[in-house]
C-alpha positions as CSV (number, residue, x, y, z in Angstrom):
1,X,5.1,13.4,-81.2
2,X,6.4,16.9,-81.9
3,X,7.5,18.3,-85.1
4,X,11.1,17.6,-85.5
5,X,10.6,14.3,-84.5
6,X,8.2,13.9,-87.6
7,X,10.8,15.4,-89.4
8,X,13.9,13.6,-88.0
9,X,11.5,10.2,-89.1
10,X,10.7,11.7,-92.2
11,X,14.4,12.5,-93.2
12,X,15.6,9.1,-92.2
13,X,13.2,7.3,-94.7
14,X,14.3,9.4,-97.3
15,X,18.2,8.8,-97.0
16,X,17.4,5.3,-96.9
17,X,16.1,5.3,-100.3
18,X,18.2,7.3,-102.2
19,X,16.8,6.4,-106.0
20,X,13.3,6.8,-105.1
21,X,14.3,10.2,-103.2
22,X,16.3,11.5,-106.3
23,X,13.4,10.5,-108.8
24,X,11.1,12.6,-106.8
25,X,13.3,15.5,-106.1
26,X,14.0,16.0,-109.8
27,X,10.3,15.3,-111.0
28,X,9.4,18.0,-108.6
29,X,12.6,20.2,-108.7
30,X,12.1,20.2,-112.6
31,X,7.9,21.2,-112.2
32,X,8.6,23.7,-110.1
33,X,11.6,25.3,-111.9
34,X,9.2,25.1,-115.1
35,X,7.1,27.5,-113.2
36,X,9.4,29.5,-112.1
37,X,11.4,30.2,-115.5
38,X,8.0,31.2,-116.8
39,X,7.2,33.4,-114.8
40,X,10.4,35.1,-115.1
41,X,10.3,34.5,-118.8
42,X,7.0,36.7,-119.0
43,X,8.0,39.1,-116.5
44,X,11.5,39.2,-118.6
45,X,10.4,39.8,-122.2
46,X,7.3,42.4,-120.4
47,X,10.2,44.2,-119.2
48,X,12.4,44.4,-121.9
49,X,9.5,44.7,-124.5
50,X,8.0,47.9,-122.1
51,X,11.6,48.9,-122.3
52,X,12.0,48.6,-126.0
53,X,8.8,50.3,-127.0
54,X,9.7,52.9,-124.4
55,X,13.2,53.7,-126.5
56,X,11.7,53.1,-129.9
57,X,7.8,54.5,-129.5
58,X,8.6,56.7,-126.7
59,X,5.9,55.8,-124.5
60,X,7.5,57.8,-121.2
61,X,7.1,60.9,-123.6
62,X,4.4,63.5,-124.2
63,X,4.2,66.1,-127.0
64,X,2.5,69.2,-126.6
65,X,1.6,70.4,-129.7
66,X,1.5,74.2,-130.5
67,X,-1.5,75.7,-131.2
68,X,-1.3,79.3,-131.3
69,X,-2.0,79.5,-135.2
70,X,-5.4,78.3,-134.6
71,X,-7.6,81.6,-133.6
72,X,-10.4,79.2,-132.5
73,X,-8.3,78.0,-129.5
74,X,-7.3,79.1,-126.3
75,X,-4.3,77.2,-125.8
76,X,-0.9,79.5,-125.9
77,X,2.1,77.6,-125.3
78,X,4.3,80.0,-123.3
79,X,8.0,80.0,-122.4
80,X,5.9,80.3,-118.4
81,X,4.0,77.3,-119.4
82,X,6.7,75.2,-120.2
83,X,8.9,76.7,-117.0
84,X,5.7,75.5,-115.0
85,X,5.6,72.3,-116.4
86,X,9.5,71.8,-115.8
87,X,8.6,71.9,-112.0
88,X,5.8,68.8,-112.4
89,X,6.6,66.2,-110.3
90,X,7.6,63.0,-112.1
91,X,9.0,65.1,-114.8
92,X,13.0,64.5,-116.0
93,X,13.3,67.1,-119.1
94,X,11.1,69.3,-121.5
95,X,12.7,70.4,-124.5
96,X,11.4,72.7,-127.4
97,X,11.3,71.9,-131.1
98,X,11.3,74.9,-133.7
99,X,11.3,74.0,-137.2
100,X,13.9,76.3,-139.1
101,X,13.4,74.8,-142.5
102,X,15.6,72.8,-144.9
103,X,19.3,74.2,-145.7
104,X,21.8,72.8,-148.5
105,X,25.2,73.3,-146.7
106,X,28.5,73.5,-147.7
107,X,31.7,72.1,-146.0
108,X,35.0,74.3,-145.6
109,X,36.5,71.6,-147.8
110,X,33.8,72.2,-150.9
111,X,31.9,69.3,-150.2
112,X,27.9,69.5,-149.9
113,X,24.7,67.8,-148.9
114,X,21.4,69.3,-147.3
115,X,20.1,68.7,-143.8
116,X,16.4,69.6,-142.0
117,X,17.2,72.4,-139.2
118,X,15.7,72.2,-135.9
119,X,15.6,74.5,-133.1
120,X,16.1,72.9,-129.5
121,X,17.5,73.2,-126.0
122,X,20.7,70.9,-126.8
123,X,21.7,70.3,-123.3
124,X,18.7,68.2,-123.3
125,X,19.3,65.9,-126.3
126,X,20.6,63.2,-124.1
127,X,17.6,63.1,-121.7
128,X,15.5,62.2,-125.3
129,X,17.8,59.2,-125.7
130,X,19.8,61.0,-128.4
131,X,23.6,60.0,-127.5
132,X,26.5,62.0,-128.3
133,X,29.3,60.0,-130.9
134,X,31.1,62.9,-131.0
135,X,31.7,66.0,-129.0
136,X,28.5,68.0,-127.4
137,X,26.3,70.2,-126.6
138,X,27.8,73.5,-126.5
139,X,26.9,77.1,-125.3
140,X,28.0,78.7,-128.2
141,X,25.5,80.3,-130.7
142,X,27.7,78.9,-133.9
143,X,27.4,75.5,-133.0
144,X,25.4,73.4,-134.9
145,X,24.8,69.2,-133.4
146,X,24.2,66.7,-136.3
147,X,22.4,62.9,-136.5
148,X,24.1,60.7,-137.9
149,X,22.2,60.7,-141.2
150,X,23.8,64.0,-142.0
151,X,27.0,62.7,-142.3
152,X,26.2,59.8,-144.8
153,X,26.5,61.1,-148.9
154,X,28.4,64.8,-148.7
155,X,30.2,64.8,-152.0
156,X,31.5,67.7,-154.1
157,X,29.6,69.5,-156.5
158,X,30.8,67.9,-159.5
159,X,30.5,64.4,-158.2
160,X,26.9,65.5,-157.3
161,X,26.3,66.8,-160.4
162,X,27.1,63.6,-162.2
163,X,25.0,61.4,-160.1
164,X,21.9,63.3,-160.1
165,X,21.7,63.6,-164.3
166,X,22.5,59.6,-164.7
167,X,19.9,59.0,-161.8
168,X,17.8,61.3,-164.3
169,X,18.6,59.0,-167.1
170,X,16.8,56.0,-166.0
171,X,19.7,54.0,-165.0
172,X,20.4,50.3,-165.1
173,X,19.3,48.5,-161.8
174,X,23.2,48.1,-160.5
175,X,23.9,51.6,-161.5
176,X,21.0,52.6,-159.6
177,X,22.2,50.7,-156.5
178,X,25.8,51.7,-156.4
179,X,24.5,55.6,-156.3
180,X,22.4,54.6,-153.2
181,X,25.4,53.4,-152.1
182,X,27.2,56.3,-153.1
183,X,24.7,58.1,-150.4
184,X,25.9,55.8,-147.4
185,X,29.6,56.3,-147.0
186,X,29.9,58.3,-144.2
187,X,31.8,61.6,-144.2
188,X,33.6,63.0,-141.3
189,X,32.1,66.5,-139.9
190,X,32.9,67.0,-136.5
191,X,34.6,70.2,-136.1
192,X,34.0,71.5,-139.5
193,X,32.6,74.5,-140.1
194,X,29.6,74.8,-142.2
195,X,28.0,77.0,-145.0
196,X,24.2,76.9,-144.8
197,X,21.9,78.8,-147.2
198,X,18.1,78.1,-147.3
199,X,16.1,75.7,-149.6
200,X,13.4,77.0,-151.9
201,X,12.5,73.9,-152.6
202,X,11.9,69.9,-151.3
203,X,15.0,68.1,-152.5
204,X,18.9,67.6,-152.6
205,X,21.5,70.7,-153.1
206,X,22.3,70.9,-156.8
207,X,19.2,70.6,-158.4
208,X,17.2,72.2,-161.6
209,X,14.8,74.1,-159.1
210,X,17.6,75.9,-156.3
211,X,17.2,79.1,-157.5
212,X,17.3,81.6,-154.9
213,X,19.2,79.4,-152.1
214,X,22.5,81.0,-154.2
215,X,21.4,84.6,-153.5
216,X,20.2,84.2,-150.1
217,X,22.2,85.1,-146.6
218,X,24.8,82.2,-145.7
219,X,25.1,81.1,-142.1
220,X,28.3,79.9,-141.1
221,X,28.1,77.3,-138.0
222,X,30.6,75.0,-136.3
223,X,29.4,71.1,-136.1
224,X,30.3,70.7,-132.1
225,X,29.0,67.1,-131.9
226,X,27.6,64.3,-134.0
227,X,24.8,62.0,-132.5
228,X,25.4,58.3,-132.3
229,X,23.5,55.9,-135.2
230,X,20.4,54.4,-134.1
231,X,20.9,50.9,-133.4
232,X,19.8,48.1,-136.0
233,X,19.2,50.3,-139.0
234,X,21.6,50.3,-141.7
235,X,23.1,53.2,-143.4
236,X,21.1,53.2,-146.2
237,X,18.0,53.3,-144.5
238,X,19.2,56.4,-142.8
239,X,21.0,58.5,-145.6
240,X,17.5,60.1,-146.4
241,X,17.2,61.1,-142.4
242,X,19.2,64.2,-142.0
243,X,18.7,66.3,-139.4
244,X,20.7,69.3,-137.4
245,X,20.0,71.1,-134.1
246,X,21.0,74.5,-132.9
247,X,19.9,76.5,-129.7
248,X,16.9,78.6,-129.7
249,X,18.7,81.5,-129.3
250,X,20.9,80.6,-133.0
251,X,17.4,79.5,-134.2
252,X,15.9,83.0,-133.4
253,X,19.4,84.7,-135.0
254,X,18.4,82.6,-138.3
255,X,14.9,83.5,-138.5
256,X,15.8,87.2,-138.1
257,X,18.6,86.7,-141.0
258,X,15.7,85.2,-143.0
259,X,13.3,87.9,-141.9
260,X,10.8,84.6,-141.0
261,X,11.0,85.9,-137.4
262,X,7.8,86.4,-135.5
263,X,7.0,90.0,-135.5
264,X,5.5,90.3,-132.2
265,X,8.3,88.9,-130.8
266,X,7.0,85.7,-128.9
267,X,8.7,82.5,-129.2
268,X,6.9,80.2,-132.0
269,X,7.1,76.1,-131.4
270,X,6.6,73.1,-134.0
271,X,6.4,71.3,-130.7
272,X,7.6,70.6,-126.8
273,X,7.9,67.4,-126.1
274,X,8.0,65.9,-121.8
275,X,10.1,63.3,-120.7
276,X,8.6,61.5,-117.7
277,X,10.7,59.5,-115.6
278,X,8.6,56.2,-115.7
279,X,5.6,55.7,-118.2
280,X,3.3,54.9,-115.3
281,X,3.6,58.6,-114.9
282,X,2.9,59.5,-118.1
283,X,-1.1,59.7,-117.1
284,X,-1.0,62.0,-114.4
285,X,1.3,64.5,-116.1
286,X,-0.8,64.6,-119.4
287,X,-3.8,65.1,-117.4
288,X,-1.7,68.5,-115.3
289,X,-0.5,69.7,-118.7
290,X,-4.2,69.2,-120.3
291,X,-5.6,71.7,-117.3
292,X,-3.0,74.4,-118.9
293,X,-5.3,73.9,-121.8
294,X,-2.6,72.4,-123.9
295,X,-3.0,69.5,-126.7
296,X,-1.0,66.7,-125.8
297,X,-0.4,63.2,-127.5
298,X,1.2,59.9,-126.0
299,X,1.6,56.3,-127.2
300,X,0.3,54.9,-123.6
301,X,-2.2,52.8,-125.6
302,X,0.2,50.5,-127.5
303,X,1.4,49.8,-123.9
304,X,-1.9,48.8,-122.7
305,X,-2.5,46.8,-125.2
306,X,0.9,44.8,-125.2
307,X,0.3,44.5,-121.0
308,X,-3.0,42.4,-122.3
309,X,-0.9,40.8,-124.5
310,X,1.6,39.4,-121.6
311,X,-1.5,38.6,-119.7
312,X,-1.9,35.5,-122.0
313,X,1.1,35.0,-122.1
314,X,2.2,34.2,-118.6
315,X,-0.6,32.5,-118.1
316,X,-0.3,30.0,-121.4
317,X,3.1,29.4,-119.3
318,X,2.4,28.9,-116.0
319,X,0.2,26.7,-117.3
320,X,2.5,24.6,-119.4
321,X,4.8,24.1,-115.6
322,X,1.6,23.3,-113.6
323,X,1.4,20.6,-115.9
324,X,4.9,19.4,-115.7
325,X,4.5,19.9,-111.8
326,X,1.0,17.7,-112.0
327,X,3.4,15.1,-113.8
328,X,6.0,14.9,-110.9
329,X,3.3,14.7,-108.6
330,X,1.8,11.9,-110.1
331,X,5.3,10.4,-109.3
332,X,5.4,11.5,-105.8
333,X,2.0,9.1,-105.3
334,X,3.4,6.1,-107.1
335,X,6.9,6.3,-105.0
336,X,4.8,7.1,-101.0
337,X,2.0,4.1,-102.1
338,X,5.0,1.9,-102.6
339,X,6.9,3.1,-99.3
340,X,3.2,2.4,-97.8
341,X,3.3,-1.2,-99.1
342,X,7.0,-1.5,-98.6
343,X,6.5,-0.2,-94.8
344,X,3.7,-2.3,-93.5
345,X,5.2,-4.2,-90.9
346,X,6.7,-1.0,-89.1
347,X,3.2,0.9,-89.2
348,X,1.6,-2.1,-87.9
349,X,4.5,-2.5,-85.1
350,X,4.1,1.9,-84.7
351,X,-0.2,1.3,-83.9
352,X,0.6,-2.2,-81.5
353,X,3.3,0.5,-79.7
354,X,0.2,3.2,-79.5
355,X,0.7,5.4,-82.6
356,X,-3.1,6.7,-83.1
357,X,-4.1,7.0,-87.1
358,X,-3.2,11.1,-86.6
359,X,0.1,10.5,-85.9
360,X,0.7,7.8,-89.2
361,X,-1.0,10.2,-91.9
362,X,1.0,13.4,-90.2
363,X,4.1,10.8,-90.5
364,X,3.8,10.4,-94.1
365,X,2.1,13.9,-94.8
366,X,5.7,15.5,-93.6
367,X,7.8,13.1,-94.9
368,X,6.3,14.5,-98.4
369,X,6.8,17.8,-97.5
370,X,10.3,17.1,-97.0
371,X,10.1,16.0,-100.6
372,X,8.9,18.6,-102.1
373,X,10.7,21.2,-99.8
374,X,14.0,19.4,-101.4
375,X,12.6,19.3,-105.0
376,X,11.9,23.1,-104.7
377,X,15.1,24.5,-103.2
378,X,16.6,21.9,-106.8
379,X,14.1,23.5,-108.6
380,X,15.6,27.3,-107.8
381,X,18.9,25.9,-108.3
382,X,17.8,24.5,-111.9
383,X,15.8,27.7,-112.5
384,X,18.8,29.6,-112.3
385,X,20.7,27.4,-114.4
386,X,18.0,27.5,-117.3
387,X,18.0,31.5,-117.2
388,X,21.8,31.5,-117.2
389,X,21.9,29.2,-120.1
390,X,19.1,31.2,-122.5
391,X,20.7,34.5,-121.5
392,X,24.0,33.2,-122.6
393,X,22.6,31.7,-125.8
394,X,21.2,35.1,-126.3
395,X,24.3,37.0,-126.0
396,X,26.3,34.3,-127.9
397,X,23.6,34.8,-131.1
398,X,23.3,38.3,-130.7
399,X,24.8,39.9,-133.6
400,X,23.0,43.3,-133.1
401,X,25.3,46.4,-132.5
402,X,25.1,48.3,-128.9
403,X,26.2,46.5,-125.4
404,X,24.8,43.7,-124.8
405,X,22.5,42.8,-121.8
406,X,20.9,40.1,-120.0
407,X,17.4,40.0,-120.9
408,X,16.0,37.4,-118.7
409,X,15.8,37.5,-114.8
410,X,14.3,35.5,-111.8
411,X,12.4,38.0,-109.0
412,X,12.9,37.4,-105.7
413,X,9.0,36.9,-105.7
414,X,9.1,34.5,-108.1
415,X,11.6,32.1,-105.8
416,X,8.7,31.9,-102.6
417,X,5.9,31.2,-105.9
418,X,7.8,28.4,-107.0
419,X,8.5,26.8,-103.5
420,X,4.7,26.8,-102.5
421,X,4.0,25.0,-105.4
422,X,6.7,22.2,-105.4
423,X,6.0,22.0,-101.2
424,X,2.1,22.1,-102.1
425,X,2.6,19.1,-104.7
426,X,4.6,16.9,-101.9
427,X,1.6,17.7,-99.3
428,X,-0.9,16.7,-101.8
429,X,1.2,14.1,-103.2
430,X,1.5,12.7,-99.9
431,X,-2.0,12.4,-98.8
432,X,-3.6,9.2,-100.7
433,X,-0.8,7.7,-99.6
434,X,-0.7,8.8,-96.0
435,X,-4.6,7.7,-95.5
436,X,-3.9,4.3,-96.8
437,X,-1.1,3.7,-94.3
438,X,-3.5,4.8,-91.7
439,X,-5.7,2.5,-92.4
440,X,-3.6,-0.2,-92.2
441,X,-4.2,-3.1,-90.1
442,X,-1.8,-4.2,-87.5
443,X,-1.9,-7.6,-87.1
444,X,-2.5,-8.6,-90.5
445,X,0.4,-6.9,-91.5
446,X,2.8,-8.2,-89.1
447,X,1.4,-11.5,-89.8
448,X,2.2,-11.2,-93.4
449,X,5.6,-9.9,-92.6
């Protein structure tokens, strides 16, 4: 007999019973699905959690710190260093970070609040996952960008004034609570031009201890864009984060206003920090930058550590569908033993017609194959169905501000995974079974028939 004949055999016997077909193809369709829907699950939640800590720990970054103060060490980090390292391969954007210092501003309208200055390339803001709300990066040295944070609490002076003597005054708990609150109304700054003067001290325009930021030079700047608020943090957690960027070029201007510039000239950094375009990168461009004998830092290691993490993870389910698919199978036995009890008399009549015993387990062998096969091809039709129904609870639930995205997904690996095990369960499956009805004897079955 050739193959499609066993086949064409095996087919028949299972349209022929229909309940017992059905049983089996969900037992196995819904095994095999398990193990396909965790494997997706774990590669799902790796992916979005790798993404995740990628946005929120930055592990597709790497900071160089700056040295250069240190007269011990031999690392100088250049404007040619960093132009070198903008030509690494794997590398998206590098972008400089100057500290400037804390400034109490003033808007053309009177109000006031105080931000934390920072010098940087702003045309690559966006490539460090810092979206624009409003407006830009611009070319122009009077532009100033801002977070979001600096737009929460800018209040006129009197108002100010009040607040800060009856925070002074040990307040009652609500009073305390609507000033916080006072702090997180936003205020709209785009395209206003602001009054900055320099901060002699650690704290909030208005104070008991700003004594020279009244005497010193003002810098009038023009906010050109407002970045976007981070998503899931309220405003009250961020009315304490203020901070501003300008270009390096209106960073060096304000130094040299300040007379805080460097007096040989060269370009000072807080710190340069590398975006990579994948994290599995990350490694080989730390180790290039390190032989420019540069100090760099990643967070590669909380990555490692969560990859062990998913290890256990996939495998504590895979395990739990081997099991469901060790169930079904246990199924598949019962149903071909009572086929083989139920088909007696036409495997005796197959061996007095010549079918050898080779021909009677391969019978029954693909007839369970068939089973599985159909219980798999369910199973990828279920599995989709599962993922499509979690993803939807997901989106229905999720309350959190941003777009919304599917976070689980099926591979195309994962489809050919889950069919060798439901096809492998019906060849198993079907073996006990398969031996028995070879060794069933003949006569004695079509006597008893």
């Amino acid at each position: 007999m050739k193959l499609k004949d066993y086949v064409r055999l095996g087919w028949d016997q299972l349209r022929r019973r229909k309940v017992v077909t059905a049983l089996c193809t969900v037992g196995i369709a819904i095994g095999s699905a398990s193990i396909m829907v965790a494997l997706g699950f774990g590669e799902s939640i790796q992916h979005y959690s790798q993404k995740q800590m990628s946005f929120y720990l930055k592990t597709d970054e790497i900071t160089i710190m700056d040295q250069s103060g240190d007269p011990n060490s031999p690392a100088k980090l250049t404007a040619n260093k960093l132009d070198l390292i903008r030509t690494f391969p794997h590398v998206k954007s590098v972008a400089s970070f100057q500290e400037l210092g804390q400034f109490s501003f003033t808007v053309d309208d009177g109000k006031q609040s105080y931000l934390r200055l920072v010098a940087t390339e702003l045309s690559e803001l966006e490539a460090f996952d810092s979206k624009y709300q409003q407006g830009g990066a611009n070319a122009q040295e009077s532009s100033i960008v801002l977070n979001y944070g600096t737009t929460l609490g800018v209040l006129d002076a009197k108002t100010m004034e009040v607040r800060n003597k009856l925070m002074q005054q040990n307040p009652t708990k609500e009073q305390a609570e609507t000033y916080r609150q006072m702090g997180a109304i936003p205020y709209p700054l785009y395209q206003k031009h602001l009054l900055l003067k320099p901060n002699d001290f650690q704290g909030q325009p208005g104070g008991t201890n700003q004594t020279n930021a009244v005497q010193a030079q003002e810098i009038s700047l023009r906010v050109t864009g407002i970045l976007k608020k981070p998503e899931g943090l309220p405003d009250a957690m961020l009315q304490g984060n203020k901070t501003a960027y300008v270009s390096p070029q209106t960073g060096r201007n304000i130094l040299e206003a300040l007379n805080k510039a460097s007096t040989d000239g060269r370009v000072q950094y807080s710190e340069v920090k590398v975006k990579v375009d994948s994290s599995a990168n990350v490694k080989q461009v730390d180790e290039w930058i390190k032989k420019l004998q540069l100090q760099t830092q990643t967070n590669l290691y909380q990555e490692d550590r969560m990859k062990g993490e998913f290890v256990i993870v996939r495998l504590l389910l895979t395990g739990v569908g081997l099991f469901v698919l060790f169930v079904a199978s246990i199924s598949i036995v019962v149903a071909m033993t009572m086929s083989t009890h139920q088909r007696r008399r036409q495997i005796g009549i197959m061996k007095v017609l010549g079918a050898n015993l080779k021909q009677i387990r391969n019978m029954f062998i693909v007839e369970s194959s068939l089973l599985g096969l159909l219980g798999g091809l369910v199973g990828i039709i279920l599995s989709y169905w599962v993922i499509w129904a979690i993803n939807l609870l997901i989106i229905t639930f999720d309350s959190g501000p941003g777009e919304t995205v599917e976070i689980l997904f099926l591979s195309l690996w994962i489809l050919p995974v889950g069919m060798f095990f439901a096809v492998m369960t019906g060849v198993l499956s079907g073996l006990y079974p398969a031996i028995k009805a070879s060794r069933t004897d003949a006569l004695t079955a079509i006597k008893r028939e």
